[in-house]
Residue, then its C-alpha position, 0 to 999 in steps of 0.5 A: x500500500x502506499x503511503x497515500x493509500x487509504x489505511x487500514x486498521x488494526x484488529x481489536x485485542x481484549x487487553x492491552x499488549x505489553x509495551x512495544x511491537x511483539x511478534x506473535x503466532x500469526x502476526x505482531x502486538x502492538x501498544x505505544x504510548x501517546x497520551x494526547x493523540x487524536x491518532x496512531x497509525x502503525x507505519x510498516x517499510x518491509x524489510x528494506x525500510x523503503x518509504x515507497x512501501x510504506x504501509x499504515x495501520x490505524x490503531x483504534x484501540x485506546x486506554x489510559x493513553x496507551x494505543x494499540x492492536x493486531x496485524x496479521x502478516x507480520x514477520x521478523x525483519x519488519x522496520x516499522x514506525x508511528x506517525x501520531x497526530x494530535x494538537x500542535x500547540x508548543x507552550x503547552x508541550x504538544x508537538x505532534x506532527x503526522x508528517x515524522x515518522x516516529x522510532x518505537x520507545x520499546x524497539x529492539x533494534x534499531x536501523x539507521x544512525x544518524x549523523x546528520x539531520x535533514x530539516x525533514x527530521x524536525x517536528x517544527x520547520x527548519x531551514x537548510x541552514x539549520x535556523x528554525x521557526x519553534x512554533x511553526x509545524x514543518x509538513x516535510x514527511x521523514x519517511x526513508x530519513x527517520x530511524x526505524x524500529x526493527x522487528x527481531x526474534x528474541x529467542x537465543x540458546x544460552x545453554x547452561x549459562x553459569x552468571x559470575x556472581x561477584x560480589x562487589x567487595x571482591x570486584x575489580x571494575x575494567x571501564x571500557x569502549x567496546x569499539x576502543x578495545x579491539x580496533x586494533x588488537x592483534x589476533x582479533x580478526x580484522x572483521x571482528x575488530x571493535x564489534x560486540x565479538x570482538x571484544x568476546x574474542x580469546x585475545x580480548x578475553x586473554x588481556x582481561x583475564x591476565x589482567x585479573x579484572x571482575x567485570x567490564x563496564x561498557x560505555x553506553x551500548x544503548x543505540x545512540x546517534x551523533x548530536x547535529x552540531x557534532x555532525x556539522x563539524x564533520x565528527x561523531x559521537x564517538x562515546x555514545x552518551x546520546x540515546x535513541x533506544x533504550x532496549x535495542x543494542x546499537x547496530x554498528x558495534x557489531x560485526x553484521x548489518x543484519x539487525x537479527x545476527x546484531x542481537x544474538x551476537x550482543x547476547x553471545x558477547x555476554x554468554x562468552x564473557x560470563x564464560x570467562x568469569x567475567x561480569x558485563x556491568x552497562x553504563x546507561x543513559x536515561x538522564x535525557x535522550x537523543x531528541x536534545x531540546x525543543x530546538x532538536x530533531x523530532x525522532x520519537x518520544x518528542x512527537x509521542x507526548x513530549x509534556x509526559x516524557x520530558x521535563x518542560x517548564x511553563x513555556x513549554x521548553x526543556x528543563x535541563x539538568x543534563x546539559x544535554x537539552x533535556x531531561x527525561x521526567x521520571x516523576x511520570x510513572x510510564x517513563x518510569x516504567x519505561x526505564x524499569x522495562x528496559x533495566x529488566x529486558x537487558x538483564x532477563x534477556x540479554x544476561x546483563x549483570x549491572x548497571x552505572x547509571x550516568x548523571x544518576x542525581x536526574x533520575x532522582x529529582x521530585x516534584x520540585x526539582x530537588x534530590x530526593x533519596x526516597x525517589x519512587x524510581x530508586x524506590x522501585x530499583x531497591x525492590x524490584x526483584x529482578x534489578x535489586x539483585x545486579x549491581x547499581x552504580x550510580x554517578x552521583x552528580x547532574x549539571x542541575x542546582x545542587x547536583x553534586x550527591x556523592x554519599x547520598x544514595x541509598x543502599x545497595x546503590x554504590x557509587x563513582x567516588x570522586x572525591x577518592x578520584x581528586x585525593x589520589x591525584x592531589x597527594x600524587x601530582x599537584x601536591x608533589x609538583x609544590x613539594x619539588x619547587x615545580x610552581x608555586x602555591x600552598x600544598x592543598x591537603x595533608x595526609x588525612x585526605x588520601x587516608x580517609x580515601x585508603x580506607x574506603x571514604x567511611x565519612x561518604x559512605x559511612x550509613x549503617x546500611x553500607x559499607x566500603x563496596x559502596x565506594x568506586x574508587x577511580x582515578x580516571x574514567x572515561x572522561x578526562x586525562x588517562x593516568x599517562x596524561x595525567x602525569x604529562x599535561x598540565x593543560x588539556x588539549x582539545x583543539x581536535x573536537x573543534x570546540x576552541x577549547x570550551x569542552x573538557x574540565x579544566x580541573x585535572x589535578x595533573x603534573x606535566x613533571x616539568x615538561x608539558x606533552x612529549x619528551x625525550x627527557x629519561x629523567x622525566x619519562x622515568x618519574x612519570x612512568x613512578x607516578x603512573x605506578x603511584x596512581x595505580x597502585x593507589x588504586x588497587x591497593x585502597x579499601x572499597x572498589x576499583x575501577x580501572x580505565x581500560x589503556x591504563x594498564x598500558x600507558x593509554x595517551x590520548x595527546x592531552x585531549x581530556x574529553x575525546x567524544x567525538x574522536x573514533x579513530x587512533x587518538x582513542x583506539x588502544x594501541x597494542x604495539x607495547x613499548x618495553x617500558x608499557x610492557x612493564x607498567x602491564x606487568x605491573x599492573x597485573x601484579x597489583x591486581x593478583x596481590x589485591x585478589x590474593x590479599x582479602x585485608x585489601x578488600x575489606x566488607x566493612x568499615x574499620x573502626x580502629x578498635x582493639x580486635x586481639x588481646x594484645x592490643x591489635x586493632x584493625x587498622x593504625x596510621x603511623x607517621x615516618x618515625x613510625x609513631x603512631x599517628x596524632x597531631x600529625x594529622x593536623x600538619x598539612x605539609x606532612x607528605x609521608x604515611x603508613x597504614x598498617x592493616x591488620x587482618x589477623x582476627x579474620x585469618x588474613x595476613x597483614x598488610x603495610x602500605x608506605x607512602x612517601x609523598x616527598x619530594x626526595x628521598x628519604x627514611x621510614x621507620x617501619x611500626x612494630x604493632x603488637x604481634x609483628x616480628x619482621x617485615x616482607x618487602x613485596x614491591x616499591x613503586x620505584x621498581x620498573x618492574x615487578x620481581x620475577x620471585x617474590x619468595x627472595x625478596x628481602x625480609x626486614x627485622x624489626x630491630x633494622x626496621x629503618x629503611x630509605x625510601x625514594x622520593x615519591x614511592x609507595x611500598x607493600x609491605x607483607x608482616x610475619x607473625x612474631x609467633 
C-alpha cells in the first residue's frame, strides 16, 4: 500500500499488549504510548525500510493513553514506525506532527544512525541552514530519513549459562569502549575488530583475564546517534552518551548489518564473557535522550507526548539538568516504567549483570526539582526483584542546582567516588609538583585526605546500611586525562573536537613533571612512568572498589585531549604495539591486581573502626607517621607528605598488610611500626621498581630491630608482616 493509500486498521485485542511491537503466532502486538493523540497509525517499510512501501495501520484501540492492536502478516525483519497526530500547540508541550515518522520507545533494534539531520527530521520547520521557526509545524514527511524500529526474534540458546556472581567487595571494575578495545588488537580478526565479538574474542578475553579484572563496564551500548552540531563539524559521537533506544543494542558495534545476527551476537558477547568469569556491568543513559531540546530533531518520544516524557517548564521548553537539552521526567510513572522495562529486558534477556547509571542525581529529582533519596524510581530499583539483585552504580552528580550527591544514595546503590578520584591525584601530582619547587602555591591537603580515601571514604559512605563496596574508587574514567596524561599535561588539549577549547574540565589535578606533552627527557619519562605506578597502585591497593580505565594498564595517551567524544579513530583506539617500558607498567599492573585478589585485608566488607580486635592490643587498622609513631597531631600538619597504614587482618585469618607512602619530594627514611604481634617485615614491591620481581619468595625480609629503611622520593611500598609467633 502506499503511503497515500487509504489505511487500514488494526484488529481489536481484549487487553492491552505489553509495551512495544511483539511478534506473535500469526502476526505482531502492538501498544505505544501517546497520551494526547487524536491518532496512531502503525507505519510498516518491509524489510528494506523503503518509504515507497510504506504501509499504515490505524490503531483504534485506546486506554489510559496507551494505543494499540493486531496485524496479521507480520514477520521478523519488519522496520516499522508511528506517525501520531494530535494538537500542535508548543507552550503547552504538544508537538505532534503526522508528517515524522516516529522510532518505537520499546524497539529492539534499531536501523539507521544518524549523523546528520535533514530539516525533514524536525517536528517544527527548519531551514537548510539549520535556523528554525519553534512554533511553526514543518509538513516535510521523514519517511526513508527517520530511524526505524526493527522487528527481531528474541529467542537465543544460552545453554547452561553459569552468571559470575561477584560480589562487589571482591570486584575489580575494567571501564571500557567496546569499539576502543579491539580496533586494533592483534589476533582479533580484522572483521571482528571493535564489534560486540570482538571484544568476546580469546585475545580480548586473554588481556582481561591476565589482567585479573571482575567485570567490564561498557560505555553506553544503548543505540545512540551523533548530536547535529557534532555532525556539522564533520565528527561523531564517538562515546555514545546520546540515546535513541533504550532496549535495542546499537547496530554498528557489531560485526553484521543484519539487525537479527546484531542481537544474538550482543547476547553471545555476554554468554562468552560470563564464560570467562567475567561480569558485563552497562553504563546507561536515561538522564535525557537523543531528541536534545525543543530546538532538536523530532525522532520519537518528542512527537509521542513530549509534556509526559520530558521535563518542560511553563513555556513549554526543556528543563535541563543534563546539559544535554533535556531531561527525561521520571516523576511520570510510564517513563518510569519505561526505564524499569528496559533495566529488566537487558538483564532477563540479554544476561546483563549491572548497571552505572550516568548523571544518576536526574533520575532522582521530585516534584520540585530537588534530590530526593526516597525517589519512587530508586524506590522501585531497591525492590524490584529482578534489578535489586545486579549491581547499581550510580554517578552521583547532574549539571542541575545542587547536583553534586556523592554519599547520598541509598543502599545497595554504590557509587563513582570522586572525591577518592581528586585525593589520589592531589597527594600524587599537584601536591608533589609544590613539594619539588615545580610552581608555586600552598600544598592543598595533608595526609588525612588520601587516608580517609585508603580506607574506603567511611565519612561518604559511612550509613549503617553500607559499607566500603559502596565506594568506586577511580582515578580516571572515561572522561578526562588517562593516568599517562595525567602525569604529562598540565593543560588539556582539545583543539581536535573543534570546540576552541570550551569542552573538557579544566580541573585535572595533573603534573606535566616539568615538561608539558612529549619528551625525550629519561629523567622525566622515568618519574612519570613512578607516578603512573603511584596512581595505580593507589588504586588497587585502597579499601572499597576499583575501577580501572581500560589503556591504563598500558600507558593509554590520548595527546592531552581530556574529553575525546567525538574522536573514533587512533587518538582513542588502544594501541597494542607495547613499548618495553608499557610492557612493564602491564606487568605491573597485573601484579597489583593478583596481590589485591590474593590479599582479602585489601578488600575489606566493612568499615574499620580502629578498635582493639586481639588481646594484645591489635586493632584493625593504625596510621603511623615516618618515625613510625603512631599517628596524632600529625594529622593536623598539612605539609606532612609521608604515611603508613598498617592493616591488620589477623582476627579474620588474613595476613597483614603495610602500605608506605612517601609523598616527598626526595628521598628519604621510614621507620617501619612494630604493632603488637609483628616480628619482621616482607618487602613485596616499591613503586620505584620498573618492574615487578620475577620471585617474590627472595625478596628481602626486614627485622624489626633494622626496621629503618630509605625510601625514594615519591614511592609507595607493600609491605607483607610475619607473625612474631
Amino acid at each position: 500500500m502506499s503511503p497515500d493509500a487509504q489505511p487500514v486498521d488494526a484488529l481489536t485485542l481484549d487487553r492491552v499488549p505489553s509495551p512495544g511491537a511483539h511478534l506473535v503466532a500469526g502476526g505482531l502486538e502492538v501498544a505505544v504510548h501517546a497520551p494526547f493523540a487524536t491518532a496512531v497509525t502503525l507505519c510498516l517499510f518491509g524489510t528494506t525500510g523503503d518509504p515507497a512501501t510504506e504501509r499504515r495501520v490505524r490503531l483504534t484501540q485506546r486506554r489510559k493513553g496507551w494505543w494499540y492492536g493486531r496485524v496479521e502478516g507480520v514477520g521478523a525483519g519488519e522496520r516499522y514506525g508511528y506517525r501520531v497526530d494530535g494538537p500542535w500547540d508548543p507552550q503547552a508541550g504538544h508537538r505532534h506532527n503526522p508528517a515524522k515518522v516516529l522510532l518505537d520507545p520499546y524497539a529492539r533494534m534499531v536501523d539507521r544512525t544518524l549523523t546528520q539531520y535533514p530539516p525533514a527530521l524536525y517536528g517544527h520547520h527548519v531551514e537548510e541552514s539549520g535556523t528554525g521557526d519553534l512554533a511553526s509545524r514543518s509538513e516535510l514527511d521523514s519517511a526513508g530519513l527517520a530511524p526505524l524500529g526493527v522487528l527481531v526474534d528474541e529467542g537465543f540458546d544460552w545453554g547452561e549459562h553459569p552468571r559470575p556472581h561477584h560480589e562487589l567487595a571482591d570486584s575489580v571494575i575494567y571501564e571500557v569502549h567496546v569499539k576502543e578495545m579491539t580496533a586494533t588488537l592483534p589476533g582479533v580478526p580484522e572483521n571482528l575488530r571493535g564489534t560486540y565479538a570482538g571484544l568476546a574474542h580469546p585475545a580480548t578475553i586473554e588481556h582481561l583475564r591476565a589482567l585479573g579484572v571482575t567485570a567490564v563496564e561498557l560505555l553506553p551500548i544503548h543505540h545512540f546517534t551523533t548530536e547535529p552540531e557534532v555532525g556539522r563539524r564533520g565528527l561523531v559521537n564517538h562515546w555514545g552518551y546520546n540515546t535513541l533506544g533504550f532496549f535495542a543494542p546499537h547496530l554498528p558495534y557489531a560485526s553484521t548489518d543484519d539487525p537479527q545476527e546484531a542481537l544474538a551476537e550482543l547476547k553471545g558477547m555476554v554468554r562468552l564473557l560470563h564464560e570467562a568469569g567475567i561480569e558485563v556491568i552497562l553504563d546507561v543513559v536515561y538522564n535525557h535522550t537523543a531528541e536534545q531540546s525543543v530546538a532538536g530533531a523530532t525522532l520519537s518520544w518528542r512527537g509521542l507526548g513530549a509534556s509526559t516524557y520530558y521535563r518542560l517548564d511553563e513555556r513549554g521548553l526543556d528543563v535541563d539538568v543534563t546539559g544535554c537539552g533535556n531531561t527525561l521526567d521520571l516523576r511520570e510513572p510510564v517513563v518510569q516504567r519505561m526505564v524499569l522495562d528496559s533495566l529488566r529486558y537487558w538483564v532477563v534477556e540479554c544476561g546483563i549483570d549491572g548497571f552505572r547509571f550516568d548523571l544518576a542525581v536526574a533520575l532522582a529529582r521530585g516534584t520540585h526539582d530537588d534530590y530526593d533519596p526516597g525517589h519512587p524510581f530508586l524506590t522501585a530499583l531497591r525492590t524490584d526483584p529482578v534489578l535489586s539483585d545486579v549491581h547499581l552504580i550510580s554517578e552521583p552528580w547532574d549539571v542541575g542546582p545542587h547536583g553534586w550527591r556523592t554519599g547520598q544514595f541509598p543502599t545497595p546503590f554504590a557509587e563513582w567516588n570522586d572525591r577518592y578520584r581528586d585525593a589520589v591525584r592531589e597527594f600524587w601530582l599537584p601536591d608533589l609538583a609544590v613539594a619539588r619547587g615545580a610552581r608555586g602555591g600552598a600544598i592543598m591537603h595533608g595526609v588525612r585526605h588520601i587516608a580517609t580515601r585508603l580506607a574506603g571514604s567511611q565519612d561518604l559512605f559511612g550509613d549503617p546500611e553500607r559499607g566500603p563496596e559502596a565506594s568506586i574508587n577511580f582515578v580516571t574514567a572515561h572522561d578526562g586525562f588517562t593516568v599517562a596524561d595525567l602525569v604529562a599535561y598540565d593543560h588539556k588539549h582539545n583543539g581536535a573536537n573543534g570546540e576552541e577549547g570550551r569542552d573538557g574540565t579544566d580541573h585535572n589535578l595533573s603534573w606535566n613533571h616539568g615538561v608539558e606533552g612529549e619528551s625525550d627527557d629519561p629523567a622525566v619519562l622515568g618519574l612519570r612512568r613512578r607516578s603512573q605506578r603511584n596512581l595505580l597502585a593507589t588504586l588497587l591497593l585502597s579499601t572499597g572498589v576499583p575501577m580501572l580505565a581500560s589503556g591504563d594498564e598500558i600507558g593509554r595517551s590520548t595527546r592531552g585531549n581530556n574529553n575525546p567524544y567525538c574522536q573514533d579513530g587512533p587518538l582513542t583506539w588502544l594501541d597494542w604495539e607495547l613499548s618495553p617500558e608499557q610492557e612493564d607498567l602491564l606487568a605491573t599492573t597485573q601484579a597489583l591486581v593478583r596481590w589485591r585478589r590474593e590479599l582479602p585485608t585489601l578488600r575489606q566488607r566493612r568499615f574499620f573502626t580502629g578498635n582493639p580486635v586481639d588481646d594484645d592490643g591489635s586493632t584493625d587498622i593504625a596510621w603511623y607517621d615516618e618515625a613510625g609513631a603512631e599517628m596524632g597531631h600529625q594529622w593536623g600538619e598539612s605539609s606532612r607528605r609521608t604515611l603508613q597504614m598498617y592493616l591488620n587482618g589477623v582476627h579474620l585469618g588474613h595476613r597483614p598488610v603495610l602500605l608506605v607512602l612517601h609523598g616527598e619530594g626526595h628521598d628519604g627514611q621510614v621507620t617501619l611500626p612494630s604493632p603488637p604481634g609483628v616480628s619482621s617485615y616482607r618487602l613485596l614491591w616499591d613503586s620505584s621498581w620498573e618492574r615487578p620481581a620475577d620471585d617474590e619468595s627472595a625478596l628481602p625480609t626486614v627485622p624489626l630491630d633494622a626496621r629503618t629503611v630509605d625510601v625514594a622520593a615519591a614511592t609507595i611500598r607493600i609491605y607483607l608482616a610475619d607473625d612474631a609467633t
